[in-house]
C-alpha positions as CSV (number, residue, x, y, z in Angstrom):
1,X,0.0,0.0,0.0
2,X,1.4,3.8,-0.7
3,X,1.4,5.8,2.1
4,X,1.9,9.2,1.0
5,X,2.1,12.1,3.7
6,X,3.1,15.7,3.2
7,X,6.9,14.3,4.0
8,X,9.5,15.0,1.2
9,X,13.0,14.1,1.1
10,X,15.1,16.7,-0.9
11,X,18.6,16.6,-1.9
12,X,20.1,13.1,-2.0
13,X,16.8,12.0,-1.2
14,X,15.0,13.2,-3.8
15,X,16.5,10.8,-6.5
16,X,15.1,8.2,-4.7
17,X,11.9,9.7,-4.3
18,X,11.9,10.0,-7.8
19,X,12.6,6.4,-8.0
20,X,9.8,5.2,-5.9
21,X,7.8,8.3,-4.5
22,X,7.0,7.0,-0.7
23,X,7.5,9.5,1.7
24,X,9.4,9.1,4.6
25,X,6.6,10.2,7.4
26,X,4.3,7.4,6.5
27,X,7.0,5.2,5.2
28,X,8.9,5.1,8.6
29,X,5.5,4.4,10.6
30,X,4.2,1.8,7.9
31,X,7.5,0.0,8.8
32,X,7.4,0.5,12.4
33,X,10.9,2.9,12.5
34,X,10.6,5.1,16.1
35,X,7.6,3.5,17.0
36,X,8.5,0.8,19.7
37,X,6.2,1.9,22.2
38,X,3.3,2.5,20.0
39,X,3.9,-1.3,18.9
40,X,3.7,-2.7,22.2
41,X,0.0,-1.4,22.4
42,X,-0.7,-3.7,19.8
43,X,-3.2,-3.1,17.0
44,X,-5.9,-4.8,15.0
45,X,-4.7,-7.1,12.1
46,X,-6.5,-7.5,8.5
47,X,-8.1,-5.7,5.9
48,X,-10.6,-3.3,7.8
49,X,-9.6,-4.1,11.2
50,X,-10.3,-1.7,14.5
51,X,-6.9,-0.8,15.6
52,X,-6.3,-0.7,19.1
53,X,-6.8,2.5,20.3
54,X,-3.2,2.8,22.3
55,X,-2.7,4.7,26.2
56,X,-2.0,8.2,27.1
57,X,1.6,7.4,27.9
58,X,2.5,6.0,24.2
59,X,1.6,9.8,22.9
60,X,3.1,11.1,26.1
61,X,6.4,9.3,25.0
62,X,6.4,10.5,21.2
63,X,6.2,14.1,22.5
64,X,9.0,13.7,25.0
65,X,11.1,11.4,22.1
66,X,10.1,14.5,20.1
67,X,11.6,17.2,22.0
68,X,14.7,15.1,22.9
69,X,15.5,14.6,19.4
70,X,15.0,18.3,18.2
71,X,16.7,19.6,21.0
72,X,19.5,21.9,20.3
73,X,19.8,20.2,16.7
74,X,18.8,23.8,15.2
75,X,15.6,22.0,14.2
76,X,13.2,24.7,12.3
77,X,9.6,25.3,12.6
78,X,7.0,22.2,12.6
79,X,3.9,20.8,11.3
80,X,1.0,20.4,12.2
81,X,-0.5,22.9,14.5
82,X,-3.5,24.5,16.1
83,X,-3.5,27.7,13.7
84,X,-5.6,29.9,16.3
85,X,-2.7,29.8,18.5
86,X,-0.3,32.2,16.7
87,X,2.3,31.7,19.3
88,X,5.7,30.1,18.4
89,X,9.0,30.3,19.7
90,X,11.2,28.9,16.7
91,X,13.4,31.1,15.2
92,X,14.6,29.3,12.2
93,X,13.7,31.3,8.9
94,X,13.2,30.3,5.3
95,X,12.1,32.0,2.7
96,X,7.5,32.2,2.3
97,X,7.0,30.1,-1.2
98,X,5.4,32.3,-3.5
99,X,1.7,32.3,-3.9
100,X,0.5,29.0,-5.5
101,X,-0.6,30.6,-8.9
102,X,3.0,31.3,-9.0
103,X,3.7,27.4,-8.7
104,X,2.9,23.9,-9.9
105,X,0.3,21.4,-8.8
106,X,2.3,18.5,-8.4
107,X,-0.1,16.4,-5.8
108,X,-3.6,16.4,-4.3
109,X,-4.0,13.4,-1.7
110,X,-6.4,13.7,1.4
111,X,-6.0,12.3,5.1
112,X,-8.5,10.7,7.2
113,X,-9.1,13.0,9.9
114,X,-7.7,16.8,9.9
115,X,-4.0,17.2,10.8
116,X,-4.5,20.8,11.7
117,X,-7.1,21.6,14.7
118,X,-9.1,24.8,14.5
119,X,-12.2,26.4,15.5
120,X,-14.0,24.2,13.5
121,X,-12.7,21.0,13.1
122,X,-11.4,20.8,17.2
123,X,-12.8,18.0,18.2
124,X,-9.9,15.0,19.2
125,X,-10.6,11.7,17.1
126,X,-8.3,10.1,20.1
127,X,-5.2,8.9,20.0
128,X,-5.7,6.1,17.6
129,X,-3.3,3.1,17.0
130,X,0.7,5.2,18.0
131,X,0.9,5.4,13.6
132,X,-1.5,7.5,12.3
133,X,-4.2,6.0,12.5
134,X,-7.8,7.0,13.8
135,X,-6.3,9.8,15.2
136,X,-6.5,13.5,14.3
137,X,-9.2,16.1,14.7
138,X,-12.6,16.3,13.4
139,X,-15.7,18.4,12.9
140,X,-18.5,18.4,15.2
141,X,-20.7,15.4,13.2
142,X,-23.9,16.2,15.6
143,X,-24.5,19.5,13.5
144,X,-25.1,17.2,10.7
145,X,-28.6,16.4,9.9
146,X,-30.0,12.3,10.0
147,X,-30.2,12.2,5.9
148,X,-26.7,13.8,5.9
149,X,-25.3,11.3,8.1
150,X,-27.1,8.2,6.7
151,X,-24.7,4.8,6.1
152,X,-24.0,4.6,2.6
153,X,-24.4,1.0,0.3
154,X,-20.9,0.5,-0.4
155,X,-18.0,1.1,1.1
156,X,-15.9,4.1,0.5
157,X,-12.0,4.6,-0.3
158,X,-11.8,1.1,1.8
159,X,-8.0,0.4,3.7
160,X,-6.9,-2.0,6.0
161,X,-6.9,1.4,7.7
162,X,-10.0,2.8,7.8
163,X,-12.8,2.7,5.6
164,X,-14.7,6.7,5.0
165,X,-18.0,7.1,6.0
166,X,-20.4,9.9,6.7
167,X,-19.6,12.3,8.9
168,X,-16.0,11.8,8.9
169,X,-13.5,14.6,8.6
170,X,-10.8,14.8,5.7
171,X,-8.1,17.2,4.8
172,X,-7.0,18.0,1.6
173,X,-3.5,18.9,0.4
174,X,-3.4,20.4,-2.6
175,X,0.5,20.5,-2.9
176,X,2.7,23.0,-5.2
177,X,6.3,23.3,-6.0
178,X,8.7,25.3,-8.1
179,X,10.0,23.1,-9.9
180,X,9.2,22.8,-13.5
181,X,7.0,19.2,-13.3
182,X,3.3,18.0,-13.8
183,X,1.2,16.9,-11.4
184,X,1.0,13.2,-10.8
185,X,1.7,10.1,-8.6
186,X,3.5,10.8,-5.1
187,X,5.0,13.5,-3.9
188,X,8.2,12.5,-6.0
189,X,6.2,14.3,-8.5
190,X,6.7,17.6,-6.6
191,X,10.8,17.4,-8.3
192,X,12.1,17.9,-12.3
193,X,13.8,14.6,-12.6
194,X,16.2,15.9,-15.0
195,X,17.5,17.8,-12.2
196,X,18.8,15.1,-9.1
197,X,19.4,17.3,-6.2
198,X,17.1,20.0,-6.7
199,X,15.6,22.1,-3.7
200,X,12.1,23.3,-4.7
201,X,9.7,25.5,-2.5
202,X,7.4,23.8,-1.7
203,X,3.6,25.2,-0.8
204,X,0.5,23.3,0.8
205,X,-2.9,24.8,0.2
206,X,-5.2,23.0,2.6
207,X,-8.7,22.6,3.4
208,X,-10.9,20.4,5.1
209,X,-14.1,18.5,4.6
210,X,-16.7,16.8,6.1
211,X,-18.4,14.0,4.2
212,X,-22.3,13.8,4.0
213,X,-24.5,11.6,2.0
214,X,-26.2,14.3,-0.1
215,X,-25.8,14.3,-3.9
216,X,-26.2,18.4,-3.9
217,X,-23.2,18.8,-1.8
218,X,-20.1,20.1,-3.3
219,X,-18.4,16.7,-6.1
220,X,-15.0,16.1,-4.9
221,X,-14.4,15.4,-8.6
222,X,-14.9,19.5,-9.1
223,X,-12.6,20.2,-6.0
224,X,-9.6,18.5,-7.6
225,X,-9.7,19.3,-10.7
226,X,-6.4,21.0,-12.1
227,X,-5.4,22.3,-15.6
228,X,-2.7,24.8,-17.4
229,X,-3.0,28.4,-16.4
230,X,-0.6,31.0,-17.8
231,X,2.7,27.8,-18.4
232,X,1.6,26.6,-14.5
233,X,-0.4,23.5,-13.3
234,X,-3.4,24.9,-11.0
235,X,-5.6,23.1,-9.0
236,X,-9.0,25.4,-10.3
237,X,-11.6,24.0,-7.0
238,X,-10.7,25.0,-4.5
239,X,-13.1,26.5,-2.1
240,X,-12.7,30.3,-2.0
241,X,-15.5,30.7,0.8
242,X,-13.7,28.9,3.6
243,X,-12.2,31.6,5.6
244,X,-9.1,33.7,4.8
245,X,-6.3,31.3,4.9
246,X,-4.0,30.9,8.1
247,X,-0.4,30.9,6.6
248,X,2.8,29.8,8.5
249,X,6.0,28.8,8.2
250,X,6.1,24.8,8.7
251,X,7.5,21.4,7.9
252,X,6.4,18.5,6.2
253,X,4.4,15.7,8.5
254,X,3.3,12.6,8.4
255,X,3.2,9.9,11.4
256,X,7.2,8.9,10.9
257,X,8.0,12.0,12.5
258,X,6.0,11.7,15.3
259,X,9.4,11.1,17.5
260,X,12.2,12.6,15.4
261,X,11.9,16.5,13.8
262,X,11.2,17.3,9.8
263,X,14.1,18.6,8.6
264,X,11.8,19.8,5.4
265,X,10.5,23.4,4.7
266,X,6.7,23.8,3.6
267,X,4.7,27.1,3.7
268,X,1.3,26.0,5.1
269,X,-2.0,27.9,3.9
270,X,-4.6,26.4,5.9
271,X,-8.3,27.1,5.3
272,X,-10.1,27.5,8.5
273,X,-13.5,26.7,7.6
274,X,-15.4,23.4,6.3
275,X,-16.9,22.9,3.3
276,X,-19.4,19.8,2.9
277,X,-18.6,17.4,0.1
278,X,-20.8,14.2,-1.3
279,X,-19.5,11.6,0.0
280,X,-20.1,9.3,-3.2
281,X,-18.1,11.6,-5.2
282,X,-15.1,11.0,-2.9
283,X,-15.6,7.3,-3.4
284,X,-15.7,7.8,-7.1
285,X,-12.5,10.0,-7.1
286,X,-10.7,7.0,-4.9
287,X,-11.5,4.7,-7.8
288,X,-9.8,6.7,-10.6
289,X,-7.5,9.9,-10.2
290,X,-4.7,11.2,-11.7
291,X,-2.2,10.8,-8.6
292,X,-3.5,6.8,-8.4
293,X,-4.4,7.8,-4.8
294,X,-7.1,5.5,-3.1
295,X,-7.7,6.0,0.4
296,X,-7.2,8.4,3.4
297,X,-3.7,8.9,5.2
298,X,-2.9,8.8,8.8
299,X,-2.2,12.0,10.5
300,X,1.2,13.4,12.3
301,X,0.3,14.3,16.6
302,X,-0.5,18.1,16.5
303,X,2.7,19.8,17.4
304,X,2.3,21.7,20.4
305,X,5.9,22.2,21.7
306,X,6.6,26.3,20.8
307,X,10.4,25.7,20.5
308,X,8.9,24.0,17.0
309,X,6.1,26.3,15.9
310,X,6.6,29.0,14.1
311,X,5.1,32.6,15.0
312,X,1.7,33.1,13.1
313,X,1.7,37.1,11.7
């Protein structure tokens, strides 16, 4: 199974990216690297399993792992966050990415649950199975209506994950870079493979969804559509009535850096509003897409350490 995450490698990385295009978050949690603790809970086995939700202490102990690891290393600002809480003691700087209509769509892949918390989409899914998993944050389901909420025929974007139903939260990354490429499969898409140790900016334009069973909500076939604008790839669905994006200066995520820091420099614009999307059109789009994604991603732990969040302006 591909687990793609927003987690890039770059430089002598990047070739093998290029090669095989599985980032390193999920990668590393897929394969159990950093995760002892998380692996002694224990999880359910087998297509469609319930993982085994895992203690207090296991997320207690990737925080702490966390912070020893990025200690003093001259670590820069991490991802994900809370983006109502501006504050950040980090003082690494990189350059902003430019805006995205100054960039390429090189990605779009969702993950189940929101990786960001806000206002809207605060609630804590728990701390699911130590990788990923069933964790996250999601929006407040009981503001939903019964039609909007009822259990659809078939199931939808199926894993041995997790399986999306209504109600449930996603969050979209519609991913840009400067390099000269087309969008497609993986993030390894995100580099000019004519060029081996290249070091684009890289930009994430995110929103969130909930899923309902009505076929007059917004087609998630519409939200990710792309094409050629002016020589640049450009995702042309995204909402535009979803809040005034929260921008900030971050890192690339993903579960396999739940215990160690991102070394990797993203400029997060994160939409802080929901927008309801038909679930059957998210099932659809699972089936057949252009970047051969199929199912929902597990989720980095919020960062909340300031020494790793960047100041939000």
């Amino acid at each position: 199974m591909k687990h793609i995450a927003i987690a890039i490698a770059i430089e002598i990385a990047a070739s093998a990216l290029l090669a095989a295009p599985v980032l390193a978050g999920e990668h590393a949690a897929h394969h159990g690297e950093g995760h002892g603790a998380a692996h002694a809970e224990g999880h359910g086995a087998g297509h469609g399993a319930h993982h085994k939700t895992v203690s207090n202490k296991v997320i207690a102990a990737q925080r702490k792992a966390l912070a020893k690891s990025t200690k003093g290393k001259g670590f820069g600002p991490q991802a994900p966050r809370d983006i109502d809480a501006v504050e950040g003691k980090n003082k690494r700087v990189f350059s902003q990415a430019p805006a995205s209509t100054s960039m390429n769509l090189c990605n779009i892949h969702f993950h189940k649950n929101a990786e960001h918390k806000a206002k809207d989409f605060s609630i804590y899914a728990g701390n699911g199975n130590g990788e990923g998993y069933q964790s996250g944050y999601t929006y407040d389901k009981s503001l939903l209506s019964e039609a909007e909420l009822a259990p659809t025929r078939h199931k939808i974007c199926d894993s041995s994950h997790s399986t999306l139903r209504p109600g449930d939260t996603i969050e979209v990354h519609y991913v840009y870079s400067t390099a000269q490429i087309k969008p497609g499969k993986g993030l390894g898409s995100c580099f000019n493979k004519n060029i081996p140790k290249q070091n684009p900016q890289l930009r994430v334009e995110t929103q969130v969804y909930v899923l309902v069973h009505d076929k007059h909500a917004l087609s998630f076939k519409k939200l990710t559509k792309f094409k050629k604008q002016g020589g640049l790839y450009q995702a042309t669905g995204i909402p535009d009535n979803t809040g005034t994006p929260v921008q900030y200066a971050g890192s690339t995520t993903g579960p396999g850096y739940n215990e160690t820091g991102s070394p990797y420099q993203v400029t997060w614009s994160v939409r802080p509003h929901v927008a309801k999307v038909n679930i059957a059109t998210v099932g659809k789009w699972c089936k057949k897409n252009a970047f051969e994604e199929n199912h929902g991603h597990g989720v980095r732990n919020l960062v909340k350490n300031k020494k790793l969040l960047s100041e939000i302006h």
